[in-house]
Backbone bond lengths (Angstrom), bond angles and torsions (degrees), N, CA, C in turn:
res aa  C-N    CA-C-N  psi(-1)  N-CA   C-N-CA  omega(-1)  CA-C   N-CA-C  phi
1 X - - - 1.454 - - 1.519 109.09 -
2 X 1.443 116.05 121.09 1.466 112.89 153.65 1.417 138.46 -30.83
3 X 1.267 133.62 132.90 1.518 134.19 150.49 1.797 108.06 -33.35
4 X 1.362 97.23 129.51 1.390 95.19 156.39 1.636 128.50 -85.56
5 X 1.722 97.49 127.58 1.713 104.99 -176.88 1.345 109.54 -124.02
6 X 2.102 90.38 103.28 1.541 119.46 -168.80 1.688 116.62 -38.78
7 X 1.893 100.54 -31.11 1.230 108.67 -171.51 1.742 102.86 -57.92
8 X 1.048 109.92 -63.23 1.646 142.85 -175.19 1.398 94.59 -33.47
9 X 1.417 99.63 -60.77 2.035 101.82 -158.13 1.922 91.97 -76.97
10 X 1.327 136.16 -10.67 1.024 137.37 153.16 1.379 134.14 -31.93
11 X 1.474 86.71 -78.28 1.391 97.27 177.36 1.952 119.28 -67.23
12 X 1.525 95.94 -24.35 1.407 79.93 175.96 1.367 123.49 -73.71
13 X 1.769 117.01 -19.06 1.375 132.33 -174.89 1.722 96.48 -60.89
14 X 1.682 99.84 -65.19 1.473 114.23 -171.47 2.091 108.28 -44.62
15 X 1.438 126.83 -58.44 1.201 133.84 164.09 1.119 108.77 -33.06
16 X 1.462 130.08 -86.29 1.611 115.36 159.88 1.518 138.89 -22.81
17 X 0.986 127.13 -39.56 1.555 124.37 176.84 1.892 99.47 -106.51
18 X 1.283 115.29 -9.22 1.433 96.28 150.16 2.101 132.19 -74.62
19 X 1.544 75.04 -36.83 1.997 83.09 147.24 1.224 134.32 -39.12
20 X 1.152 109.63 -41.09 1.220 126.19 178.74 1.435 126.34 -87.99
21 X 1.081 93.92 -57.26 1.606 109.54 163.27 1.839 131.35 -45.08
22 X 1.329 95.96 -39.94 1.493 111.17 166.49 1.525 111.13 -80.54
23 X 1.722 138.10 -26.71 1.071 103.61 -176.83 1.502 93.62 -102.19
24 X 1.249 129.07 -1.99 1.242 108.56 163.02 1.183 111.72 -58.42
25 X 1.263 140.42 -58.70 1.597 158.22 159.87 2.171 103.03 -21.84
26 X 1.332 92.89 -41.44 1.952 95.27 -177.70 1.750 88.10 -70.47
27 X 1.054 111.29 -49.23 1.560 105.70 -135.51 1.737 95.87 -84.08
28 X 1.254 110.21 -25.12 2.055 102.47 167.69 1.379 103.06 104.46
29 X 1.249 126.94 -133.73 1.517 163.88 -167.57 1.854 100.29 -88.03
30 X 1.065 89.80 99.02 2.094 86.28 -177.14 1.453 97.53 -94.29
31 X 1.250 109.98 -38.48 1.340 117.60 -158.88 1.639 107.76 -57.03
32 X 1.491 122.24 -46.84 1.307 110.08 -147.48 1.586 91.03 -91.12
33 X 1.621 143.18 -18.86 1.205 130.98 146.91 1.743 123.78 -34.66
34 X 1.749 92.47 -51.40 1.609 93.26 -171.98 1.029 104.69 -72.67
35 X 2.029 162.33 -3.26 0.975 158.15 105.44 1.517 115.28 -19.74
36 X 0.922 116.52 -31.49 2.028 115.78 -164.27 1.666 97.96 -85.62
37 X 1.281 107.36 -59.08 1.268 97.31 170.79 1.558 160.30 -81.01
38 X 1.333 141.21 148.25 1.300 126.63 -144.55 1.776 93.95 -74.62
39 X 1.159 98.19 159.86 1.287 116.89 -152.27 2.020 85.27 -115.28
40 X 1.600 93.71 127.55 1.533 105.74 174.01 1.588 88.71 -93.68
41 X 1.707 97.85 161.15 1.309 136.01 170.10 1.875 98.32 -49.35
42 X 1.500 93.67 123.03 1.640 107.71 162.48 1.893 108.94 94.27
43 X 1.553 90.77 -26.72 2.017 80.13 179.97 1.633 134.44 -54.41
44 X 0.855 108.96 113.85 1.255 124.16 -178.20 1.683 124.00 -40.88
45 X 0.992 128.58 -179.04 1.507 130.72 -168.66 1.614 95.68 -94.19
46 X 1.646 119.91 137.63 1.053 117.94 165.59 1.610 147.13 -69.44
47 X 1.068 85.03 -6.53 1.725 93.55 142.48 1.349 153.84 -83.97
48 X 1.483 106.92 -3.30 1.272 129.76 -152.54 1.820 109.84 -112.40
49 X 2.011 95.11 9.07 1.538 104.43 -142.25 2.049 78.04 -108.93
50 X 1.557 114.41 -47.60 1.237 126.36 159.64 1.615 116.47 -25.08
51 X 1.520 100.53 -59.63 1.513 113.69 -167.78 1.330 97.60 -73.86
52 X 1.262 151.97 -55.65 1.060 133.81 173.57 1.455 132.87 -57.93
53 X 1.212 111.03 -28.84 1.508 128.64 -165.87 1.818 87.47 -74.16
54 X 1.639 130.51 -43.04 1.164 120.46 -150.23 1.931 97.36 -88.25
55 X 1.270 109.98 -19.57 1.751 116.18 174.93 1.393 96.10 -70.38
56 X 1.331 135.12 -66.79 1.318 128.75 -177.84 1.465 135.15 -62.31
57 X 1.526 111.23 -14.75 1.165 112.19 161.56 1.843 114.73 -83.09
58 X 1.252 123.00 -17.12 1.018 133.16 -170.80 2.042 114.27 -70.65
59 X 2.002 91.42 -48.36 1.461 123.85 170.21 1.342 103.49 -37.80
60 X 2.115 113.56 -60.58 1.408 119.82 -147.78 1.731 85.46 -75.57
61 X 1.552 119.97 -56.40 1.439 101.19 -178.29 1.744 124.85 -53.77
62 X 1.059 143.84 -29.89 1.791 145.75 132.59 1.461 101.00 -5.24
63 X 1.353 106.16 -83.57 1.301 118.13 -159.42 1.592 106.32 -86.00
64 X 1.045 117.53 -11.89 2.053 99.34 146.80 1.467 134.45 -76.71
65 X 1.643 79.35 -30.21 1.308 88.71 175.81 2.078 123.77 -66.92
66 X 1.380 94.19 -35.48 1.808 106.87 164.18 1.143 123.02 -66.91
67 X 1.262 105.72 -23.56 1.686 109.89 175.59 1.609 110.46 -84.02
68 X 1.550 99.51 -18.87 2.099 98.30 -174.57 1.473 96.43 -73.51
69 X 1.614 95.87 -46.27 1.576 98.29 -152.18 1.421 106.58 -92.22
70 X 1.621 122.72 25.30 1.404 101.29 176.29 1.892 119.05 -138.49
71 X 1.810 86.45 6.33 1.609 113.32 -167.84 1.545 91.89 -105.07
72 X 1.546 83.80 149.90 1.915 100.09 150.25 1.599 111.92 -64.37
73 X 1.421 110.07 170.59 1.268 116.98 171.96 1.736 109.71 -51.36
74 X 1.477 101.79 -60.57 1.928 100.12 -152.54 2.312 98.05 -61.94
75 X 1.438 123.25 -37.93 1.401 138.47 178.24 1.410 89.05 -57.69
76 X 1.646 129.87 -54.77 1.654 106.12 -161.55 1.373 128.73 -99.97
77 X 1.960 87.05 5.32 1.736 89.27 172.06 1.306 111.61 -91.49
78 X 1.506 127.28 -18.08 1.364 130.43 179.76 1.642 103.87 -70.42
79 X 1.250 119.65 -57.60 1.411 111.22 -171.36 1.099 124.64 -93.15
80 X 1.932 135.09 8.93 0.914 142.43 100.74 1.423 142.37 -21.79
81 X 1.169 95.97 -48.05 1.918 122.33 162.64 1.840 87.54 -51.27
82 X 0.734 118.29 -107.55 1.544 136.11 167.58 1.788 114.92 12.32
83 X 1.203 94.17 -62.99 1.685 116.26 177.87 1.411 111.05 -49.02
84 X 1.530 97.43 -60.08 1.795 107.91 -162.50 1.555 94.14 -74.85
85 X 1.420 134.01 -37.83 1.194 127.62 176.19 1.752 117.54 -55.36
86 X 1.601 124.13 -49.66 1.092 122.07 -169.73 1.795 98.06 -80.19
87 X 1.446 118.89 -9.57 1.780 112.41 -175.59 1.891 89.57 -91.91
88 X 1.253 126.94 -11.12 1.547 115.87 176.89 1.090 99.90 -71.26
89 X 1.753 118.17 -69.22 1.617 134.47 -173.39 1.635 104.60 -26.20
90 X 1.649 99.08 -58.51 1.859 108.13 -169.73 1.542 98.12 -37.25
91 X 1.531 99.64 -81.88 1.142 117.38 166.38 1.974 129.10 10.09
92 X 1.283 91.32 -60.26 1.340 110.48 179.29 1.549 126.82 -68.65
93 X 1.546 100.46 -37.17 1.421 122.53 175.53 1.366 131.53 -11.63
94 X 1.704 82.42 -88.29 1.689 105.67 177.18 1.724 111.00 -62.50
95 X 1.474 124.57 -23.70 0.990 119.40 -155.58 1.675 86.71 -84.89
96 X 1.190 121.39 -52.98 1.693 127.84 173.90 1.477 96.08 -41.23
97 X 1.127 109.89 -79.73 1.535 111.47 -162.56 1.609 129.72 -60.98
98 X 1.162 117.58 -26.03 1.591 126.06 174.58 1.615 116.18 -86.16
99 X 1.912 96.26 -53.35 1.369 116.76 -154.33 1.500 93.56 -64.09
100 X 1.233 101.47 -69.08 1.583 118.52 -172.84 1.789 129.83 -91.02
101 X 1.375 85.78 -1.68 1.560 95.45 161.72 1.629 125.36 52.60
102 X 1.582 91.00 38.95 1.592 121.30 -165.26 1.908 116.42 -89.89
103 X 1.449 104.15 44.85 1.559 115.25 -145.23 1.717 105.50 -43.94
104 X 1.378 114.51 -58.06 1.507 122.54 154.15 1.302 130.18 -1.49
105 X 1.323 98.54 -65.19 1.759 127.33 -161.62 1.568 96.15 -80.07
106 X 1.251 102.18 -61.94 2.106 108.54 170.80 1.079 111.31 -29.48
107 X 2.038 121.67 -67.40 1.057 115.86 -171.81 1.344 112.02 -41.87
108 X 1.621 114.84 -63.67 1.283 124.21 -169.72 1.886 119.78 -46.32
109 X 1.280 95.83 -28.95 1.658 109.80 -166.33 1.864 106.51 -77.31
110 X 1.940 98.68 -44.42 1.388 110.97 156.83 1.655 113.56 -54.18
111 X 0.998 107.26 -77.32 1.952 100.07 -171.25 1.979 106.95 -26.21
112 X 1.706 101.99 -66.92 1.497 103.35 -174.06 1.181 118.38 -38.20
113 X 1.914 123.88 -44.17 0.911 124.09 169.00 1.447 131.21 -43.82
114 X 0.914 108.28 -61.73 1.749 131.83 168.30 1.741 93.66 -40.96
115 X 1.549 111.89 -43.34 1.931 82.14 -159.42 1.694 88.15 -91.77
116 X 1.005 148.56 -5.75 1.091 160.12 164.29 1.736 128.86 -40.69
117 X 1.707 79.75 -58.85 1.577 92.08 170.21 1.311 106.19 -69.72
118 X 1.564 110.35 -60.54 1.385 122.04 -174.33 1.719 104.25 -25.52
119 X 1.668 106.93 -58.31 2.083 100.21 -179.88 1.384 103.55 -82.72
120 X 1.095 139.67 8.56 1.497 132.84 135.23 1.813 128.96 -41.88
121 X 1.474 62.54 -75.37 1.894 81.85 163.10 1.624 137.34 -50.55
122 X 1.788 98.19 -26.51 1.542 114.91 -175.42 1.791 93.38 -79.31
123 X 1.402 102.35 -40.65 1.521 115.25 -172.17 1.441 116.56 -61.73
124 X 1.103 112.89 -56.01 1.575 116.54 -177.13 1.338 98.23 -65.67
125 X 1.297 146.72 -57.09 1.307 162.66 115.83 2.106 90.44 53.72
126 X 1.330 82.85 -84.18 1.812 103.92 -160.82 1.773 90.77 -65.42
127 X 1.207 122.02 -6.95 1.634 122.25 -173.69 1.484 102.80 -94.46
128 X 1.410 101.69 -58.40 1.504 93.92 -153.65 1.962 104.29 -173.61
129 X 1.754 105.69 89.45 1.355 105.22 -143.69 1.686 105.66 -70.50
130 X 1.156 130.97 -25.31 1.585 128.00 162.40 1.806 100.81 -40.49
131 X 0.782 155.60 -54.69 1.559 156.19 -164.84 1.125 107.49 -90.26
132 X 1.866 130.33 -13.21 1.390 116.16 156.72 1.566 103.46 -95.93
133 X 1.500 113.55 -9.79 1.424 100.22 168.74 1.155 139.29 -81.77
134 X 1.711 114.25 5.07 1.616 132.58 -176.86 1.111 96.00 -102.52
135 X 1.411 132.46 11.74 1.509 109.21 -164.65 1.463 95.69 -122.04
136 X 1.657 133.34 -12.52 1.352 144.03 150.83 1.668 133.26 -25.08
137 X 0.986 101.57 -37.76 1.841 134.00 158.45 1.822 86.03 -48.41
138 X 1.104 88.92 -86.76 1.753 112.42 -163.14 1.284 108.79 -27.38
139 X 1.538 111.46 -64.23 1.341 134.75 170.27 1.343 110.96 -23.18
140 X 1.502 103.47 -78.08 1.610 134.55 176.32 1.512 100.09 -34.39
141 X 1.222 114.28 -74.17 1.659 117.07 -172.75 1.659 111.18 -58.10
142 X 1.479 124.56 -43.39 1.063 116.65 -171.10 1.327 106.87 -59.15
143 X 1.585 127.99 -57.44 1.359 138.76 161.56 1.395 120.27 -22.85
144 X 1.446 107.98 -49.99 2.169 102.54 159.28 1.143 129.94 -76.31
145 X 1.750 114.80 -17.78 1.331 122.95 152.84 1.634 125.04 -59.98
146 X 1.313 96.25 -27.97 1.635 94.60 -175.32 1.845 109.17 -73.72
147 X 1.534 89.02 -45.78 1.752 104.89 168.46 1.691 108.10 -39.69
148 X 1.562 116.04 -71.59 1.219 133.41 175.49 1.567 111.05 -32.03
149 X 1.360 111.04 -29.45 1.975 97.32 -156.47 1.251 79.57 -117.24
150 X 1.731 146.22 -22.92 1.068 130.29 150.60 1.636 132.90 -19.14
151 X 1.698 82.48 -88.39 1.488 102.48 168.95 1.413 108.38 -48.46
152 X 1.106 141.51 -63.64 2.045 121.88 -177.51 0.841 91.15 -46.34
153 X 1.776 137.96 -55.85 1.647 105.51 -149.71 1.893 114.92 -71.46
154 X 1.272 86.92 -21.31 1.285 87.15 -176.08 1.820 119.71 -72.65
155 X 1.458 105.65 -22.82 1.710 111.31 -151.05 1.800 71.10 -115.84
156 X 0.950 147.12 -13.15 1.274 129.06 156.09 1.349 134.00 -85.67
């Protein structure tokens, strides 16, 4: 096993919650949508969506970062490959779903996500199972997100 290099596991934390940070930044004003629309059974307070979103983006940078620093090249470009693909999709989400109010497209953008991570997860998995085990959270939440953008599209 490698030394850990704080710089390294940094930047992957920082890359991750800049993901985030920018499409919050694309997508504008979440709030006064998430007021407009009818509210499914179980959704949570809109503040509470930030606080989670910034622990789990933090997790996926951890666990990219274990997968850079602990694979050969051909193991960490595949499930790396993987990573940066399901942190684009995320990415896209809120901006579909808030910005542009694309309820349809969300669902659809949520599900991919979900199976996405899921072969993320299979991937890091066969690498290095602490870094497919931070990504379970993710899983978990994306899976009530998918519920969540369901139900609006549906009850809207």
């Amino acid at each position: 096993m490698k030394k850990l290099k704080l710089t390294d596991l940094l930047i992957f934390i920082v890359t991750a919650e800049l993901a985030g940070a920018l499409s919050a930044l694309f997508t504008g004003d979440y709030s006064a949508f998430y007021n407009e629309f009818k509210a499914p059974p179980l959704l949570p307070p809109a503040w509470l969506f930030p606080v989670v979103w910034a622990v789990l983006y933090a997790l996926m940078g951890i666990s990219a970062y274990m997968i850079w620093r602990n694979c050969s090249d051909n193991e960490r470009s595949s499930a790396l490959r993987l990573y940066y693909i399901q942190l684009a999709v995320n990415f896209s989400w809120s901006i579909i779903f808030f910005r542009f109010k694309l309820l349809g497209a969300a669902v659809a953008v949520a599900l991919l996500l979900f199976v996405l991570v899921g072969a993320m997860i299979l991937a890091f998995q066969r690498v290095n199972r602490t870094a497919a085990r931070l990504n379970i959270p993710y899983l978990i939440w994306l899976g009530f997100a998918a519920y969540l953008t369901t139900a609006v599209y549906i009850i809207n």
